[in-house]
C-alpha positions in Angstrom: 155.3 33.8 78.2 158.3 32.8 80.0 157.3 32.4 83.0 158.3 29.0 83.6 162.0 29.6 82.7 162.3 32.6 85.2 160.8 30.1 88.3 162.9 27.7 86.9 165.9 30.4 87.4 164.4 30.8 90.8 165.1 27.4 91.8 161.8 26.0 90.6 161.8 22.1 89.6 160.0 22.0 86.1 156.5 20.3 87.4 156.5 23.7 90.2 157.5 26.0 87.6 154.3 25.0 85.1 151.9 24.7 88.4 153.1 28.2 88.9 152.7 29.3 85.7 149.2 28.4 85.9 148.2 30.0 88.8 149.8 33.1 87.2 147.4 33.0 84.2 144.5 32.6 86.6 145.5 35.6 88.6 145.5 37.4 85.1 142.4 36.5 84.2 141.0 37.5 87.6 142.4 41.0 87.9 141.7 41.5 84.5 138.3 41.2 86.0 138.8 43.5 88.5 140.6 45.8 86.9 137.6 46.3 84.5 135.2 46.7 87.5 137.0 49.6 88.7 138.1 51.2 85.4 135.1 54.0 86.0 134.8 53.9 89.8 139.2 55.0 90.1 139.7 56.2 86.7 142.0 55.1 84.3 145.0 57.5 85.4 144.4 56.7 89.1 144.7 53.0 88.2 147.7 53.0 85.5 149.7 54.6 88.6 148.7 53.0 91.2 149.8 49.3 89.2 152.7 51.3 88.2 153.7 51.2 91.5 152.8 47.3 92.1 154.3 46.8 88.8 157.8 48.6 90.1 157.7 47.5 93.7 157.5 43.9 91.9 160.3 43.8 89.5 162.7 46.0 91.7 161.8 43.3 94.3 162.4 40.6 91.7 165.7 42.1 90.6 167.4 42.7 94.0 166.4 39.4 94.5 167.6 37.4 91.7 171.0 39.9 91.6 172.5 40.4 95.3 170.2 38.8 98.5 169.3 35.1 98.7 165.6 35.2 99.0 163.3 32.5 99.9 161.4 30.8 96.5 157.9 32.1 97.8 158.9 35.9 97.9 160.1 35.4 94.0 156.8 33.4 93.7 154.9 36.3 95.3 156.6 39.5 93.6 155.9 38.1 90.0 152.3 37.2 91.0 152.1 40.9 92.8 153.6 41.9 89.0 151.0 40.0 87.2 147.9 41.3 89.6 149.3 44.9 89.1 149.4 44.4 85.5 146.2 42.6 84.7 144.2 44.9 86.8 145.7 48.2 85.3 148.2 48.5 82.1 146.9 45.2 80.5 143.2 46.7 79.7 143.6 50.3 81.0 146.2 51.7 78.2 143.4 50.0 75.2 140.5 52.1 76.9 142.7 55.0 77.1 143.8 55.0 73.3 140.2 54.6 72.2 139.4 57.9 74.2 142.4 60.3 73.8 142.5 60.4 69.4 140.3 63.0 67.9 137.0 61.8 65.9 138.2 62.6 63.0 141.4 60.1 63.2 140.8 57.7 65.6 140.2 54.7 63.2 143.7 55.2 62.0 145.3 56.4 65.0 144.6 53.1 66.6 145.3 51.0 64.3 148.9 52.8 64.1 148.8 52.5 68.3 147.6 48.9 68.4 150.4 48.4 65.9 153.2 50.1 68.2 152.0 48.0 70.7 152.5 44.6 69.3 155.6 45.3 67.8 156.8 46.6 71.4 155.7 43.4 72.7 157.4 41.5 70.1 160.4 43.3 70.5 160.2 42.8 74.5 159.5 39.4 73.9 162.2 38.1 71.6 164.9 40.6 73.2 164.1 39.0 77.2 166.1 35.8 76.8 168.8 37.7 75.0 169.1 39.6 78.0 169.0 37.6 80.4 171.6 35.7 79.2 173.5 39.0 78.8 173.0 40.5 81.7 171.1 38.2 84.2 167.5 38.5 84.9 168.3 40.0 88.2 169.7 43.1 86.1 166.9 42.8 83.4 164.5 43.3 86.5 165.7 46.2 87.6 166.6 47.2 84.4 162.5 47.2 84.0 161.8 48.1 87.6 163.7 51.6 86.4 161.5 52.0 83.5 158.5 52.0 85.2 159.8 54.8 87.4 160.1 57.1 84.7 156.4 54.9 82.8 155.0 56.9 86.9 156.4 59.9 85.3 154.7 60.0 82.3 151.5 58.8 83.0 151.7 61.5 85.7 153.0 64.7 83.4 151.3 63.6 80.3 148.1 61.2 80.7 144.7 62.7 81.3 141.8 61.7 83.3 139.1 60.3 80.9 137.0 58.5 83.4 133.1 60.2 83.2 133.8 62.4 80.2 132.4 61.7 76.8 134.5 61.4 73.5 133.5 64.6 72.5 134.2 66.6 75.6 138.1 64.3 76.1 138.7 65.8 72.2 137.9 69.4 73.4 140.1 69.0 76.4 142.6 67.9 74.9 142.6 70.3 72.0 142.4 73.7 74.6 145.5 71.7 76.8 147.5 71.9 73.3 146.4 75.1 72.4 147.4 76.5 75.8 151.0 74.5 75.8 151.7 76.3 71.7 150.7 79.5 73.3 
């Protein structure tokens, strides 16, 4: 969404900054692609991590960049396209397929609805707070501000996310159920 006004932070002219924005977009759609062609040959843990770390790698790169060292336009250029890829081909579609597997039967209807609701309003949230933050504290700072998140994001998904891929919705509820039953114990 605001793509163009961080290239144009990056030293991108306004035509460059649109151009880039569209080749971002395409890079979405095609790693969205991708990302849904290898959603049962990784697993949807495996890939959520492993785009964790593209996702981090990318927006600490971004923030050092745009904070303290004078990088060249193309490695800003390539770390939110590396961001992008990460994202499309892992959080963007992986976290949906996850939160239609991990709700029991008996409340999933409701329980993602109240999930896809959390989600929107986070994005909404994210989304009206980034250019109030940037102004506050820089996107440089906002970057690694998010680049720090997605540490502890690797941390969670680690500790708390199962594996799904291969396993029916009845067999994820009874896993799930004997995990909980084990951690009240």
């Amino acid at each position: 969404m605001y793509t163009p006004t961080i290239l144009s932070t990056a030293g991108f002219g306004s035509t460059a900054a649109i151009a880039g924005t569209i080749g971002i977009g395409v890079f979405n759609i095609l790693f969205t692609i991708l990302g849904m062609l290898l959603i049962d040959k990784i697993g949807r843990k495996k890939l959520l991590l492993i785009g964790n770390i593209g996702m981090t790698i990318a927006l600490g790169t971004l923030g050092v960049g745009m904070t303290w060292v004078e990088v060249p336009v193309w490695l800003l250029l390539t770390c939110l396209s590396l961001f992008i890829v990460a994202y499309s081909a892992s959080w963007g579609m992986v976290v949906w397929v996850i939160l239609g597997e991990i709700f029991p039967m008996n409340v999933r209807g409701v329980a993602m609805g109240v999930a896809s609701t959390a989600l929107w309003l986070s994005n909404i949230v994210i989304s009206m707070a980034f250019l109030v933050l940037v102004e506050a504290v820089g996107v440089g700072v906002l970057f690694l501000t998010y680049a720090v998140i997605g540490v502890f994001a690797f941390l969670f998904v680690m500790k708390y996310v199962p594996e799904t891929k291969g396993r029916t919705l009845e067999k994820i509820e009874l896993e799930i159920a004997f995990k909980n039953k084990q951690a009240v114990s």
